[in-house]
NUVEXLUM-792290 format. One record per residue (C-alpha): z, y, x; residue in three letters; residue number from 1. Coordinates in nm, 3 decimals. Layout:
+---------+---------+---------+---------+-----+
:      c3 :      c2 :      c1 : residuo : num :
+---------+---------+---------+---------+-----+
:       Z :       Y :       X :     ALA : NUM :
...
+---------+---------+---------+---------+-----+
***
This chain:
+---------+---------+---------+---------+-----+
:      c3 :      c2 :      c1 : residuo : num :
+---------+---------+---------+---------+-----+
:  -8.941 :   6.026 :  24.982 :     UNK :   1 :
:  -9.253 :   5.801 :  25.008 :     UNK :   2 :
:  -9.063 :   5.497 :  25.164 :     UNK :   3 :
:  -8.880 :   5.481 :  24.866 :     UNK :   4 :
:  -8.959 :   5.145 :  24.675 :     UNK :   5 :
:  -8.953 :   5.118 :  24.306 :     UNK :   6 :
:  -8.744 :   4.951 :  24.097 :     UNK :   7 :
:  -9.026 :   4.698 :  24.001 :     UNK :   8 :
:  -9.165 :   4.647 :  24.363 :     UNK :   9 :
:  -8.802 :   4.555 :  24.450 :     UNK :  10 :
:  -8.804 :   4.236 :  24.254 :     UNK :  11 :
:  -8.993 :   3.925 :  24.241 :     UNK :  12 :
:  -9.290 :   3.952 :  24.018 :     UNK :  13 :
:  -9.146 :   3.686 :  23.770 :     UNK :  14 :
:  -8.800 :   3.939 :  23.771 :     UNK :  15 :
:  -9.013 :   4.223 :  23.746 :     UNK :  16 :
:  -9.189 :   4.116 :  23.465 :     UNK :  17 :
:  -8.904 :   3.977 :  23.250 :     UNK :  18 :
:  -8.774 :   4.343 :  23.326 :     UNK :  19 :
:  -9.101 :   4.525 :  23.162 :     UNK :  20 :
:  -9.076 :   4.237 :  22.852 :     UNK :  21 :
:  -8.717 :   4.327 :  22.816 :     UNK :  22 :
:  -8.731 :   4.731 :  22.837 :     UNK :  23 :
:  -9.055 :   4.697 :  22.551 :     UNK :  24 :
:  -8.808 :   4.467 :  22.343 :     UNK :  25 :
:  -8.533 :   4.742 :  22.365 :     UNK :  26 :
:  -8.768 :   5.015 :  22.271 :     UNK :  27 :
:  -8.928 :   4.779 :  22.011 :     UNK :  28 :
:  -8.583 :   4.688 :  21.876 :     UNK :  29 :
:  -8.492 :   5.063 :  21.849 :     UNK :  30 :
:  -8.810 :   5.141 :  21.680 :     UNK :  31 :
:  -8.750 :   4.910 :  21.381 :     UNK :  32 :
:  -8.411 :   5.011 :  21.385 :     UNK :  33 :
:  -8.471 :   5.372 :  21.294 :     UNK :  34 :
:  -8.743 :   5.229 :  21.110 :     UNK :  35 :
:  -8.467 :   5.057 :  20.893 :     UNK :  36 :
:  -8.253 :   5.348 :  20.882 :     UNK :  37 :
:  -8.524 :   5.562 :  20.725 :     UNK :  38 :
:  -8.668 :   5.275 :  20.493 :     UNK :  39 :
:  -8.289 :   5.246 :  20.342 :     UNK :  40 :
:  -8.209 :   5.629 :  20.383 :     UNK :  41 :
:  -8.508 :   5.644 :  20.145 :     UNK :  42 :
:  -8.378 :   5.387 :  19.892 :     UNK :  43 :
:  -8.036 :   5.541 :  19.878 :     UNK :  44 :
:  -8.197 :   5.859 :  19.798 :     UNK :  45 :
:  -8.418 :   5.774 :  19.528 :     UNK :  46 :
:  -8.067 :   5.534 :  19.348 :     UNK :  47 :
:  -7.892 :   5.860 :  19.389 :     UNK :  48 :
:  -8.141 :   6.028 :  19.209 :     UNK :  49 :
:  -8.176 :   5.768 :  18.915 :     UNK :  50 :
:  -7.725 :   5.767 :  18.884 :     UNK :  51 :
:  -7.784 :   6.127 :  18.820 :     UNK :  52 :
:  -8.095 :   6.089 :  18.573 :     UNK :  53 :
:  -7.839 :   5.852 :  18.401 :     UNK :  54 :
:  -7.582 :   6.101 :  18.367 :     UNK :  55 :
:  -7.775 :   6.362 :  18.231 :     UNK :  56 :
:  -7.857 :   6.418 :  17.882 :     UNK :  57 :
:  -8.266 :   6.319 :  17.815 :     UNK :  58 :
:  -8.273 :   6.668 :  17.602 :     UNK :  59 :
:  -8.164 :   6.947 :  17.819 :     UNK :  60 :
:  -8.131 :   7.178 :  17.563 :     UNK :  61 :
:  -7.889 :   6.951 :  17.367 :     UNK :  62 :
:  -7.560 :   7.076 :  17.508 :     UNK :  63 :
:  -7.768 :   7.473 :  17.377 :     UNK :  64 :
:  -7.810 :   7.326 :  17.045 :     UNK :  65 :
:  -7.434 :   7.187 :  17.063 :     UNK :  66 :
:  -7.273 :   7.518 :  17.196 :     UNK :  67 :
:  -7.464 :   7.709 :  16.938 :     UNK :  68 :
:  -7.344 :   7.481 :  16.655 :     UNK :  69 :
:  -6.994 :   7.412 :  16.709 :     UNK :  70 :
:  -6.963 :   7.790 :  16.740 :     UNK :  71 :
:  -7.124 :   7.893 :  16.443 :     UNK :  72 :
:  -7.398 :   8.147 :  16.566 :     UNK :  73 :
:  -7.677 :   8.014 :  16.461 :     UNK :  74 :
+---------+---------+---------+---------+-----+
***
């Protein structure tokens, strides 16, 4: 087991290091990519939220005061 070498002792040092630069790109690249998908996830949500405030009536008790009047109980 100990005479095992790793994969960055295997390589030249120049190799080796455009390895580490590339695997912390990857995982930096990844990062702001969830990133993204929660920043727009987020803005999705809250337009979602305003399409519905723009469907429903500003007085909530308006389709009450409706169904009460076009009935004739109060």
């Amino acid at each position: 087991m100990a005479d095992q070498v790793k994969w960055y002792e295997q390589a030249e040092p120049s190799s080796a290091k455009k390895a580490l630069a590339l695997w912390g790109f990857s995982q930096m690249s990844l990062g702001a990519f969830y990133a993204a998908i929660v920043f727009f996830g987020i803005l999705i949500f809250f337009a979602v939220l305003g399409f519905i405030r723009g469907i429903l009536p500003e007085d909530p008790y308006a389709a009450i005061d409706l169904t009460i009047r076009v009935s004739g109980i109060g």
